[in-house]
N, C-alpha and C positions, 0 to 999 in steps of 0.2 A: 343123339346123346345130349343130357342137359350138364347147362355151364351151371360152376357155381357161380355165388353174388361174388365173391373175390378176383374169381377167375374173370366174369365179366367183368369189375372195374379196373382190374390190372388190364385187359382189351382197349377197356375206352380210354385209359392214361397213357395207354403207348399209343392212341390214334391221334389223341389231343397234344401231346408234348410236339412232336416236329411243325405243330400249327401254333400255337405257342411259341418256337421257338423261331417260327421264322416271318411273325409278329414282330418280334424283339428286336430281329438284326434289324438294323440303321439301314435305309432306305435310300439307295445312292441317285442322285440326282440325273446322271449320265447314263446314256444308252453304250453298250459294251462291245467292241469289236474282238473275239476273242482269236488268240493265234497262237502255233504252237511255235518254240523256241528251240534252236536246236544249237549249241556250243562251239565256236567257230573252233579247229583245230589249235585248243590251247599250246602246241610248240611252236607254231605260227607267229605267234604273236605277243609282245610284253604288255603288263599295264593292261592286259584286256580290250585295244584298242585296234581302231580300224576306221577309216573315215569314208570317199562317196564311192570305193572303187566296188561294185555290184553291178551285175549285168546275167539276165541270160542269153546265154549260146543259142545257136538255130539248133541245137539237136537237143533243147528242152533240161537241158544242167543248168546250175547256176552257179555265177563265179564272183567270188569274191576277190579285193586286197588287203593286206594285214601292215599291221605296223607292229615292227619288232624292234625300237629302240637302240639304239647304239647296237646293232647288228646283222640286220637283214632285211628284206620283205618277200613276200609270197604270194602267190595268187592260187588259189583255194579253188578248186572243183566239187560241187552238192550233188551229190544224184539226188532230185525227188522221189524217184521209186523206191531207193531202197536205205536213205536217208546216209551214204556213207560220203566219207568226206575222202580226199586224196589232193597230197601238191600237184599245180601242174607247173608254173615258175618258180623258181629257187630261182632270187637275181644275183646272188653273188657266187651261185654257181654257172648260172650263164651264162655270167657279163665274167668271167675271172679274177673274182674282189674276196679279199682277205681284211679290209680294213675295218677295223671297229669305233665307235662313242661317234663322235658327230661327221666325223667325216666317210662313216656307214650309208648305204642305201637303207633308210628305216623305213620307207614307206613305199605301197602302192595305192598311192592317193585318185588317181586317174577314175573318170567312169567308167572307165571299159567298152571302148567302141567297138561293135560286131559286123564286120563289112558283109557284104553279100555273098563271099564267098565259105562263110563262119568263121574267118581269121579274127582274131582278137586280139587289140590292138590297147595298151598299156604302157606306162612309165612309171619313174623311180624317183624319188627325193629324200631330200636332208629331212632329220631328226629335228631332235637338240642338244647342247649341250650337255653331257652327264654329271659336268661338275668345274669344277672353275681350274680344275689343270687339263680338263677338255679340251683342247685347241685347236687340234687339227682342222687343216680347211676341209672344206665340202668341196671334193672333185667337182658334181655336176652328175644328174642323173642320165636314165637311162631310157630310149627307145625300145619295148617287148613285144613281141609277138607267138603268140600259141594258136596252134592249129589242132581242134578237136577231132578233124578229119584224120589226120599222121598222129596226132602224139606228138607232135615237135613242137619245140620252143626257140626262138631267135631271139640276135640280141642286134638292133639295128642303130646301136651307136649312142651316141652324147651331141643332141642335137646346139645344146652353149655348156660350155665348160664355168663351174661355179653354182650355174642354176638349177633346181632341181624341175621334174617335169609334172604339171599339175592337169593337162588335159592332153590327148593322143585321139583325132581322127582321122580314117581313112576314105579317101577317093580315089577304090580299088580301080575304077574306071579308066581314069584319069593316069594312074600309078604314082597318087599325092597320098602323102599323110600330114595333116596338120598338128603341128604340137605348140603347145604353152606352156612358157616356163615361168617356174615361180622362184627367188620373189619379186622380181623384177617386172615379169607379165611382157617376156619379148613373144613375139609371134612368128613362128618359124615354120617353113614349109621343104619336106622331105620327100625325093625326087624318087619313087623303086627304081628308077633303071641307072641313075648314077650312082645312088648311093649316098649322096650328098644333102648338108642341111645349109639353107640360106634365111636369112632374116628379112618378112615382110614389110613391115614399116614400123606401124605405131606401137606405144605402149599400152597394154589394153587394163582394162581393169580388174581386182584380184580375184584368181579365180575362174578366170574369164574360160566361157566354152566356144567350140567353134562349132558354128552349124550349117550345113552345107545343103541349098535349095532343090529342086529341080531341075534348074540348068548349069547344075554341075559349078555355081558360086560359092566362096565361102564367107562365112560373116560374124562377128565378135563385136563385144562390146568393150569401146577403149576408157581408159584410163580417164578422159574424161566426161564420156558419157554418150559420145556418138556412136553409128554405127559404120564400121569400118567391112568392106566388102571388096574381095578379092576374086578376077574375073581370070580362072587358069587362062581363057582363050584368047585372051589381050595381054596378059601375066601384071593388069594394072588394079592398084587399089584406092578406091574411092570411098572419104571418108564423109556424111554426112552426118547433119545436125536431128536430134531426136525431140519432138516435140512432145509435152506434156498439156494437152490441151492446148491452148496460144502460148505456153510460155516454153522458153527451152527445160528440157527434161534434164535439172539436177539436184538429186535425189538430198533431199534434207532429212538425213540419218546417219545415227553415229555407224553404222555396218552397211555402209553402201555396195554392198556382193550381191551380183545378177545370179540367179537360178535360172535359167531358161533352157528348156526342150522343145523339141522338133515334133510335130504333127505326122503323119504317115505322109501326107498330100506334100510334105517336102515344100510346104509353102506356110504353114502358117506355124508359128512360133508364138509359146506364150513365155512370161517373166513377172517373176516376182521379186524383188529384193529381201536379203536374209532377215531385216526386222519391218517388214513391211509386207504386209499377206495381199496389199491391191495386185490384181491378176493383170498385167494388160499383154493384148494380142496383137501379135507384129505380122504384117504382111509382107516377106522378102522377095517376093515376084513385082511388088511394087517400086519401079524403079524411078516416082518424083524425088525431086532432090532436095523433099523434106521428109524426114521418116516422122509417120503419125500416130503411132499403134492405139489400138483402141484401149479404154480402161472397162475392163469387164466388173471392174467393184473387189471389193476385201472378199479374200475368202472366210473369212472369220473377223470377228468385230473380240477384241479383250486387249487388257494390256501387259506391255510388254512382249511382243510376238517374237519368237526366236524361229526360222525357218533353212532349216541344213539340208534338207534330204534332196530338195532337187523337185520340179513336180516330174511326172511320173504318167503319160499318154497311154491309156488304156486302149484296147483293138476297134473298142465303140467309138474314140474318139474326145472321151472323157478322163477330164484331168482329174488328177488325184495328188491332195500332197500332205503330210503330216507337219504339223503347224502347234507349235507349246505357245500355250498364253495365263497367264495370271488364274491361278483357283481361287475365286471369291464367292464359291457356293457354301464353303463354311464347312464340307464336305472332307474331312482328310486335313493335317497341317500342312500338307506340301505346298510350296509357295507358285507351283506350274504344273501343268499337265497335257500332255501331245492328244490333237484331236485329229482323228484322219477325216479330213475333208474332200471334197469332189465336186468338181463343175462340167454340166455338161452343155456344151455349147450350142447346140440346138433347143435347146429351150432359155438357156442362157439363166439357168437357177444354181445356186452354191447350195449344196448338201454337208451339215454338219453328222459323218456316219458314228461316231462317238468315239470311246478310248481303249487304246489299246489293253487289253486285258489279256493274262498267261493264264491258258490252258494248262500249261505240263510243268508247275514248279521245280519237280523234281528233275530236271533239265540237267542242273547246276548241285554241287556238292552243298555251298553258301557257309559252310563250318567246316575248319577242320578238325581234328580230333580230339585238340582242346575244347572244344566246344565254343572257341571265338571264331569270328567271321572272317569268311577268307582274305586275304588283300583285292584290290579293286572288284571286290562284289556289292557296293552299294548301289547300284544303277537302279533296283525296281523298289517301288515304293507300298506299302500293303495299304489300301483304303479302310475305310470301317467296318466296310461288309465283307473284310477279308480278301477281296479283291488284289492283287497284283498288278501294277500297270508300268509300264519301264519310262527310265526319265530320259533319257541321251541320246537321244535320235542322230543317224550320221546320212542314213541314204533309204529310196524308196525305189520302186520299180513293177511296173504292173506284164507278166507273162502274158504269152499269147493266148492261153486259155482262162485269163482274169484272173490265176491267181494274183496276189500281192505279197511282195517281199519287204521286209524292211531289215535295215542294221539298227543295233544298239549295243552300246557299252556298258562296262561291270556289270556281268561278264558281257565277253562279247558275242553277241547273237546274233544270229541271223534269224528272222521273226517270218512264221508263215502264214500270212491273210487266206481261207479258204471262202468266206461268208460270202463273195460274188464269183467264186469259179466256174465256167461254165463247161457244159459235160460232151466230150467229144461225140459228132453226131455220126 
């Protein structure tokens, strides 16, 4: 059959237009890490917010915590299969609390420790103020525990009354759970078979986590800067000096908050501080009575580095953390943008893997009927090429089959990395 001349140039102008057009779009300087987003259970949570409580369970879910302002907190169950969300703690149904505005459980700020047995191990803290006839004190949070195995939830108490609880580990072994409370940062150890919570010694520093070696030691970083190390089998804590090279290690930045996670081998610990992306690697089987950690180099070189999420031990052994530093590619007006980076420690190289970018816009409603933008949905940012990239990073966490998780605010999401998943064999 013969084309007309119309027909054929009407051909060539719809072959030429999408080449054309995609000439025109603005050429983004970054490589894309794309993930899909999926809506943390908006009743969960006020303000859209949620800060580092994410972890997965041994049976492959993942668990989030929520802040719900002046009135509750929750810890969120994901199935990746079938992407459906369900409570599994309600703390003020737990714990038997009616109270509201500041003196509320609002948060479940804790990592989420997953003991060997899948028990999961969580706490509760103060808000803020909702307004200046807000006054009530802050009781003091809470000790939780949820069993994926039963369906049960416990509620093991108020480890300081006043404080609320910013870190929960367990030493199911042992029948120890260590908790840290904020904002004071006392270090507290909880006994399972009495039932009872005692204070360990020092004051550590904010935020502080507790990491628990090999031989069954536990160990935090204090208040001002050493490493404080608690031996169940002697019940003694020995607090040493941390070297930064020859000089003692203290840290000259206005956000001096330790990130540090645990290696499988139970021995080797890395840290970065929250405006500081240098990596350095701690050895806690090392018992000279100098700590010396090595400096593995910046994970990223820009300015202004903002680092929340935690880094994040993938099953290879490779760290992972997402890390916002200054845009000054000229790229977009946003004045920051989160880069997931990665170190892998056998060859000892930092990988910049690029920026996050939203697969599924339609996620999120972003307007409502007025056609104005919903309340705290500002979080994602549109580049030039139309791209989407989220700004609010709270937490990071690499699954046993490589997926990568992350949190982010307005809205709050929970973000799915597939780009290094690896396929069950």
């Amino acid at each position: 059959m013969r084309i007309g001349a119309w027909a054929f140039f009407v051909i060539l102008l719809a072959v030429a237009l999408p080449a054309a057009s995609a000439v025109d779009l603005p050429k983004s300087p970054f490589t894309y890490i794309w993930g899909t987003a999926y809506h943390v259970m908006p009743e969960t949570h006020t303000d859209e917010s949620g800060y580092a409580s994410l972890c997965e369970g041994l049976n492959g879910k993942i668990y989030v915590g929520t802040a719900a302002y002046g009135r509750n907190a929750y810890l969120v169950e994901f199935d990746p299969l079938t992407a459906l969300q369900r409570i599994v703690i309600d703390t003020n149904k737990l714990c038997g609390l009616t109270a509201g505005g500041y003196a509320a459980q609002a948060k479940i700020h804790t990592r989420n420790d997953v003991g060997p047995s899948g028990m999961l191990y969580v706490g509760s803290k103060q808000g803020y103020p909702l307004g200046p006839n807000d006054t009530a004190p802050y009781p003091g949070g809470y000790v939780m525990t949820y069993d994926p195995n039963t369906g049960k939830a416990a509620n093991l108490g108020m480890p300081y009354p006043t404080e609320g609880v910013i870190d929960t580990v367990a030493d199911e072994a042992r029948g120890l759970i260590y908790v840290v409370t904020c904002e004071n940062q006392h270090w507290m150890l909880y006994s399972m078979k009495d039932k009872t919570y005692r204070e360990l010694g020092p004051i550590l520093a904010p935020y502080a986590t507790t990491k628990i070696d090999a031989k069954g030691r536990a160990h935090v970083i204090t208040k001002d800067f050493k490493l404080a190390t608690y031996d169940p089998a002697t019940d003694k804590v020995q607090v040493r000096p941390i070297y930064y090279g020859k000089e003692l290690w203290q840290p000259r930045t206005n956000l001096p908050i330790p990130n540090w996670s645990l290696a499988s081998d139970k021995r080797t610990a890395y840290l970065s501080l929250l405006d500081d992306p240098t990596l350095l690697q701690f050895d806690l089987l090392d018992d000279n009575k100098d700590v010396k950690p090595v400096d593995c180099g910046k994970m990223i070189e820009g300015k202004g580095p903002d680092f929340r999420s935690g880094l994040a031990i993938a099953p290879d052994g490779r760290v992972y953390a997402l890390i916002c530093v200054k845009n000054d590619t000229g790229f977009g007006a946003t004045m920051a943008l989160y880069h997931l980076l990665r170190y892998d420690p056998k060859t000892k190289t930092h990988e910049d893997l690029g920026i996050p970018a939203l697969k599924n816009p339609d996620f999120f409603a972003w307007k409502g009927a007025d056609g104005k933008p919903l309340p705290w949905s500002h979080g994602y940012y549109t580049l030039p090429d139309g791209t989407q990239t989220p700004l609010y990073n709270q937490a990071l966490i690499v699954t046993a089959d490589n997926t990568l998780y992350a949190t982010f605010l307005y809205p709050f999401t929970l973000f799915r990395i597939d780009a290094f998943k690896t396929e069950a064999k």
